[in-house]
Each structure stands twice: as structure tokens, then as C-alpha cells.
SEDO-984238 format. One record per atom (N, C-alpha, C, O): residue number from 1; residue in one letter; z, y, x. Coordinates in Angstrom, 1 decimal. Layout:
<filums>
FILUM n res z y x
FILUM NUM A Z Y X $
...
</filums>
This chain:
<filums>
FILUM n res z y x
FILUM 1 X -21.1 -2.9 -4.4 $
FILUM 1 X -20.5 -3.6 -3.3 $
FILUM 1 X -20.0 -2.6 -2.3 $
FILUM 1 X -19.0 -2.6 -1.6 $
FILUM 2 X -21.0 -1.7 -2.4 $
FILUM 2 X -20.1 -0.2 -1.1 $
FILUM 2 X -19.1 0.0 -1.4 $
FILUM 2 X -18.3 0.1 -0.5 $
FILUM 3 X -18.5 0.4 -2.8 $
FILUM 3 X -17.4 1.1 -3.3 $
FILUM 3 X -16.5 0.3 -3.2 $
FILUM 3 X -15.5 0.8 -2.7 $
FILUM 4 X -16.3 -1.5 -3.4 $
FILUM 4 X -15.8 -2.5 -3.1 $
FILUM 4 X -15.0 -2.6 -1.9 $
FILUM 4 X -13.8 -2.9 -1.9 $
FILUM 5 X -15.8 -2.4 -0.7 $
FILUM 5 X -15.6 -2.5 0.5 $
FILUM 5 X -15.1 -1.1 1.0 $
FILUM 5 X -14.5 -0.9 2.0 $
FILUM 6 X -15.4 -0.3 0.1 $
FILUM 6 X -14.5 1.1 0.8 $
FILUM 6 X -12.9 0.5 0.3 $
FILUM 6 X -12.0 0.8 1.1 $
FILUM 7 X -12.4 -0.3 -0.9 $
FILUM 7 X -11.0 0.0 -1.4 $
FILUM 7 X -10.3 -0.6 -0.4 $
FILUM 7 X -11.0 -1.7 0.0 $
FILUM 8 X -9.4 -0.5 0.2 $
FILUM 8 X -8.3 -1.3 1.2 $
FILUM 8 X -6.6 -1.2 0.7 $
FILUM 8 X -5.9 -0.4 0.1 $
FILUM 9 X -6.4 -2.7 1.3 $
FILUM 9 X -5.3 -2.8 0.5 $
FILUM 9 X -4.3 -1.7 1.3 $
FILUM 9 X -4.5 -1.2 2.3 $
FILUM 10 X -3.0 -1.6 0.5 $
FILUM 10 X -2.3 -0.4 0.8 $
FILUM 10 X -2.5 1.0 -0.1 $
FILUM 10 X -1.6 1.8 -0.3 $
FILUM 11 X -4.2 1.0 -0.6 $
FILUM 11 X -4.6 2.3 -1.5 $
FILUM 11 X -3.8 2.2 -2.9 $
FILUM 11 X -3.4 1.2 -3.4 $
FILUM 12 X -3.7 3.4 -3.4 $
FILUM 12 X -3.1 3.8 -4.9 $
FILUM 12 X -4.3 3.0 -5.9 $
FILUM 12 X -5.4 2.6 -5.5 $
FILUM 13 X -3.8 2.9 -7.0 $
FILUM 13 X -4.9 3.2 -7.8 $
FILUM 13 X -5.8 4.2 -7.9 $
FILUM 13 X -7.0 4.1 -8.1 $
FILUM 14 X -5.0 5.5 -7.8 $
FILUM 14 X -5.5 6.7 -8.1 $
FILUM 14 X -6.7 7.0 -6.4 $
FILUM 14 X -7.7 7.6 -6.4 $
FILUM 15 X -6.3 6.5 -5.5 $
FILUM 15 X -7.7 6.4 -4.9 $
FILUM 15 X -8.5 5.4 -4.9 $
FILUM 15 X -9.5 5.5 -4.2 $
FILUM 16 X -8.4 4.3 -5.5 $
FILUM 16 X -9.1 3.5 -6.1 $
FILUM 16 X -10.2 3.7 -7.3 $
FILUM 16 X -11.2 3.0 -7.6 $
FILUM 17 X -9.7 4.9 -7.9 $
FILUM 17 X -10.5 5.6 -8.9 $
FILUM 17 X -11.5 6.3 -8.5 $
FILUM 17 X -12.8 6.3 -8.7 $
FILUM 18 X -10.7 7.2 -7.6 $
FILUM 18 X -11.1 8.6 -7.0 $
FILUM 18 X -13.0 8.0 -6.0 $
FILUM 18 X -14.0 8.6 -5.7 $
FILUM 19 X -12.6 6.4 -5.7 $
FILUM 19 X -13.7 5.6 -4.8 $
FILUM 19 X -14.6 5.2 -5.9 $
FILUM 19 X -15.7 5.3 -5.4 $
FILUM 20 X -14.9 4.8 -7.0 $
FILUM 20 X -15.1 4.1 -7.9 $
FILUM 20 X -15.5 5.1 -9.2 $
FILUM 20 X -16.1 4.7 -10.2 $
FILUM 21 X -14.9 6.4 -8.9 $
FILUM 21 X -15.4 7.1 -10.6 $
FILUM 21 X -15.4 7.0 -11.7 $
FILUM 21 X -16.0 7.8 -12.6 $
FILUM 22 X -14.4 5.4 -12.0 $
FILUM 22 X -13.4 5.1 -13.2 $
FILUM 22 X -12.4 4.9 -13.3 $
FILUM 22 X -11.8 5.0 -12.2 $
FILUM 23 X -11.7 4.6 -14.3 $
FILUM 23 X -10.3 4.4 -14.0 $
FILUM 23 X -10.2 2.8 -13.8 $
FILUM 23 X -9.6 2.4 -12.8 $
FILUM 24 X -10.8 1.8 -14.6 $
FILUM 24 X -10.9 0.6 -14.8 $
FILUM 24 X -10.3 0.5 -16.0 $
FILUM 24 X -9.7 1.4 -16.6 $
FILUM 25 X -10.5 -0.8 -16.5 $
FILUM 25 X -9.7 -1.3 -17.7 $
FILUM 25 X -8.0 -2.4 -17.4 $
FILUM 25 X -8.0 -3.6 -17.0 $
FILUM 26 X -7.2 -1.7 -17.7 $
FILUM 26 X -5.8 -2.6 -17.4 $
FILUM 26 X -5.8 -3.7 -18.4 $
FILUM 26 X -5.9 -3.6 -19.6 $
FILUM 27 X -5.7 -5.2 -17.4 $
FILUM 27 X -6.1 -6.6 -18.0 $
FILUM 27 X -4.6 -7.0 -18.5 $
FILUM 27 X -4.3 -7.4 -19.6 $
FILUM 28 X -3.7 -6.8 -17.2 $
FILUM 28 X -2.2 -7.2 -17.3 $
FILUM 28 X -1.5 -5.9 -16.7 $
FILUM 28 X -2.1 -4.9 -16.2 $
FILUM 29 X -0.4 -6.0 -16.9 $
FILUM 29 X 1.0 -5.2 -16.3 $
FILUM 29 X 2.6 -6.1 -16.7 $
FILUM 29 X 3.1 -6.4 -17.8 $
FILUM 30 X 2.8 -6.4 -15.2 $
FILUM 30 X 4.4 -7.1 -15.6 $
FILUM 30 X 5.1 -6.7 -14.8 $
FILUM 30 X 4.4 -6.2 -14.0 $
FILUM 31 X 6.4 -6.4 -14.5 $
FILUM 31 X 7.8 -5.7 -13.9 $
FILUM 31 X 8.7 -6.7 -14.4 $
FILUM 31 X 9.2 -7.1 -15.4 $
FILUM 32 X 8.8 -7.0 -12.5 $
FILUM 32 X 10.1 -8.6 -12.7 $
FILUM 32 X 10.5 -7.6 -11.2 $
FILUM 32 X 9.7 -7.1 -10.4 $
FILUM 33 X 12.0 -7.8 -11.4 $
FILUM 33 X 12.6 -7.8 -10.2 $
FILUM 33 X 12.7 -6.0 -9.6 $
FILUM 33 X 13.0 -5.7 -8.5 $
FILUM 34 X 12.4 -5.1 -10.6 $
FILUM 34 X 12.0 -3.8 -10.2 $
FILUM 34 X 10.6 -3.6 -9.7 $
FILUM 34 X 10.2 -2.5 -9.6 $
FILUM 35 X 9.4 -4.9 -9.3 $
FILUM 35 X 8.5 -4.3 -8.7 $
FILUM 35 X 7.5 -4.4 -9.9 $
FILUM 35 X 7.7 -5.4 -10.7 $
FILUM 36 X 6.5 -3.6 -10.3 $
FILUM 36 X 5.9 -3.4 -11.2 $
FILUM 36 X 4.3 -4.0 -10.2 $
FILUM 36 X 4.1 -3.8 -9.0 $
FILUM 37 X 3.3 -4.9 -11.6 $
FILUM 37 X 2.6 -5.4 -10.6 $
FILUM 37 X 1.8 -5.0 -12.2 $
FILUM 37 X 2.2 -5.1 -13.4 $
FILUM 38 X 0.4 -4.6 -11.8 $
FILUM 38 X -0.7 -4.2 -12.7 $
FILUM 38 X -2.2 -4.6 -12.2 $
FILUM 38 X -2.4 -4.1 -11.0 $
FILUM 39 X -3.0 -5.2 -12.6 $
FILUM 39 X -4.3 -5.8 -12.9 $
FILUM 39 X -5.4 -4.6 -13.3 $
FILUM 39 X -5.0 -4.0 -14.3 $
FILUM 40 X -6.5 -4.2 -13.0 $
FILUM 40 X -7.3 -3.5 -13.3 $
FILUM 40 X -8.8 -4.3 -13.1 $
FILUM 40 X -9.0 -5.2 -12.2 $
FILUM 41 X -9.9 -3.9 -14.0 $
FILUM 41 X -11.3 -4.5 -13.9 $
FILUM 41 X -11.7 -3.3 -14.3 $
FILUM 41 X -11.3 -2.4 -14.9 $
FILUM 42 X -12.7 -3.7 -13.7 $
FILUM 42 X -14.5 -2.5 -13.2 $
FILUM 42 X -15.4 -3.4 -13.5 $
FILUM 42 X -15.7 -4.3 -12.7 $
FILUM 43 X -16.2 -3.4 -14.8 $
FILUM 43 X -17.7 -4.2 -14.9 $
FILUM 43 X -18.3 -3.2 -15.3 $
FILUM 43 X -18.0 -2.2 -15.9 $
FILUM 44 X -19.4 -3.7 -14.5 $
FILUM 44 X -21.1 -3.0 -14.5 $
FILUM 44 X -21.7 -3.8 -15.8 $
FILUM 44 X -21.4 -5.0 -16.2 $
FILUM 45 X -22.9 -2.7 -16.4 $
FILUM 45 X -23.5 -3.3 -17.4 $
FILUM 45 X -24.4 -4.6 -16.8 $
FILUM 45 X -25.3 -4.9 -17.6 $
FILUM 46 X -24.3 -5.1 -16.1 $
FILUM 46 X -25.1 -6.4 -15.4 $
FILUM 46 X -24.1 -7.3 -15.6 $
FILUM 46 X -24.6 -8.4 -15.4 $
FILUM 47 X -22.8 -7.3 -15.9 $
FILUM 47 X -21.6 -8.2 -16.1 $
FILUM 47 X -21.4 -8.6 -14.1 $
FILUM 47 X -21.0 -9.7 -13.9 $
FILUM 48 X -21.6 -7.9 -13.3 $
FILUM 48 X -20.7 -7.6 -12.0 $
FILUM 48 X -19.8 -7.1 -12.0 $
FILUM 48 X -19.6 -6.0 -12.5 $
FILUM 49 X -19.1 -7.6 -11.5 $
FILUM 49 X -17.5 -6.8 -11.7 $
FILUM 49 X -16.2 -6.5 -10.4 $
FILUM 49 X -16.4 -6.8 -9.2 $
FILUM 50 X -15.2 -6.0 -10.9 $
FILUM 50 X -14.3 -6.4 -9.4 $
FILUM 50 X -12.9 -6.2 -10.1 $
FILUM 50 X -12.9 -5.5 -11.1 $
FILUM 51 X -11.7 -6.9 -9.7 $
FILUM 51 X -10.9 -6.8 -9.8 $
FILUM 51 X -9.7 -6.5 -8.9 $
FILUM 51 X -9.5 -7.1 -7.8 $
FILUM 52 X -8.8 -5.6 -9.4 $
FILUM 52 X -7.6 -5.0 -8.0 $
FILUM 52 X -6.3 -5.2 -8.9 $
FILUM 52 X -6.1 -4.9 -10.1 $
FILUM 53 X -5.3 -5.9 -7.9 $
FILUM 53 X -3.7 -6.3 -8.1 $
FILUM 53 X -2.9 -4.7 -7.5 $
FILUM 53 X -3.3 -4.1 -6.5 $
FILUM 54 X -2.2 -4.5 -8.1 $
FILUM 54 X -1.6 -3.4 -7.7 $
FILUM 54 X -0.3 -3.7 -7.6 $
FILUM 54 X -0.1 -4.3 -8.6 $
FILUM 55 X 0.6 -3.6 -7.0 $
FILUM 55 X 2.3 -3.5 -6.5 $
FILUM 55 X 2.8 -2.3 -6.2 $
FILUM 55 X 2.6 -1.7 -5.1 $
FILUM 56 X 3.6 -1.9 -7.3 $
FILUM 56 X 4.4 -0.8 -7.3 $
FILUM 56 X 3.5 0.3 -6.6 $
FILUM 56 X 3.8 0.9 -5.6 $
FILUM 57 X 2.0 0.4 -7.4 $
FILUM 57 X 0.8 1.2 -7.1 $
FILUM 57 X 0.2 1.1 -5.7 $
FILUM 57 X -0.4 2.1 -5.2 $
FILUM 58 X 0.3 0.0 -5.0 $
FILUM 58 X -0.3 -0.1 -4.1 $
FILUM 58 X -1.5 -1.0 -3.7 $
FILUM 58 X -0.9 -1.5 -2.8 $
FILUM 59 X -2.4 -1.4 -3.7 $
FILUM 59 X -3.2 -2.4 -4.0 $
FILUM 59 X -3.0 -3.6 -2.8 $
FILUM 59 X -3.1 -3.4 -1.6 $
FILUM 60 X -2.7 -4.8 -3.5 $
FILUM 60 X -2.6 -5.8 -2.5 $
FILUM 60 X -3.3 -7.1 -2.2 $
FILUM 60 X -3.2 -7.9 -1.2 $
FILUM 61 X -4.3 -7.0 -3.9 $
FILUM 61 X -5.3 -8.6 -3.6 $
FILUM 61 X -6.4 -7.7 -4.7 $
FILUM 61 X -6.2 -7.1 -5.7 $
FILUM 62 X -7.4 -7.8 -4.1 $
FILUM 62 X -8.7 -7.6 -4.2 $
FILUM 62 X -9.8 -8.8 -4.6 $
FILUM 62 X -9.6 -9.9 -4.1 $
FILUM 63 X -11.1 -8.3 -5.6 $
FILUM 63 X -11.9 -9.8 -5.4 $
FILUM 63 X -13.0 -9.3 -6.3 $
FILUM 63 X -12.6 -8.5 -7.2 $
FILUM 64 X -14.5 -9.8 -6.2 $
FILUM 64 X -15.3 -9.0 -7.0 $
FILUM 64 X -15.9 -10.5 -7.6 $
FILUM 64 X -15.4 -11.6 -7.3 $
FILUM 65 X -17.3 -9.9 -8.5 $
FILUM 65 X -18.2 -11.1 -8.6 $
FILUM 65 X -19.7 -10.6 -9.1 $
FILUM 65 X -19.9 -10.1 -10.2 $
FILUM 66 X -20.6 -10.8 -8.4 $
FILUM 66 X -22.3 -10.6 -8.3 $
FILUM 66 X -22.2 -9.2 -8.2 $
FILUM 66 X -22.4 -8.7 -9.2 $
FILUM 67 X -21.9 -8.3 -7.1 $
FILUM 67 X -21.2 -7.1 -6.6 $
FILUM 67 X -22.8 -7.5 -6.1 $
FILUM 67 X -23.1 -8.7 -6.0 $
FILUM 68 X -23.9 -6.2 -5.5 $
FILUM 68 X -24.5 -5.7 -4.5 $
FILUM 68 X -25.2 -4.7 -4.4 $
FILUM 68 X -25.7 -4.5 -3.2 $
</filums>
């Protein structure tokens, strides 16, 4: 949940990593319109997880679950 609450929207992926010390796993990636929008998950062996929306590498919706 710390690492969660450190990510804010506006961040890259790549400091999303750099907070987190994985890359995550890419769920989706679609590119309509020129803006490229990509999906990443982070699960813990406890099956807690978090999920980050990315836009044209910028992070814009965030959301976890049994994070603490």
C-alpha cells in the first residue's frame, strides 16, 4: 500500500517501476486516435494487487485490491 500511494498520476511507467521494483505484467495496449493507452498489474504472492492506465506513458487511473 506505501508503494501504491507513492504512484501519482502524471508519473511514467518507468517511475512507476523505479517505486515498485518491477516492471509489472502488460494486461492490454491499444492506440486509437495517435494516443497510445497501456494497462499494467503488480500481484503479490497473497493475490493483492494494483493496477495502472497509462496514456501516452503517463499514468492516469490507478486502483489496487487487499493492498496493506
Amino acid at each position: 500500500m506505501e508503494e501504491f500511494k507513492k504512484i501519482k498520476n502524471g508519473m511514467t511507467h518507468e517511475e512507476a517501476v523505479k517505486i515498485t521494483g518491477f516492471e509489472g505484467t502488460e494486461m492490454s495496449s491499444t492506440e486509437i486516435g495517435g494516443i497510445k493507452t497501456v494497462m499494467y498489474s503488480w500481484e503479490n504472492d497473497d493475490g493483492s494487487n494494483m493496477n495502472a492506465m497509462f496514456q501516452s506513458n503517463k499514468l492516469n487511473t490507478k486502483a489496487q485490491f487487499g493492498l496493506k
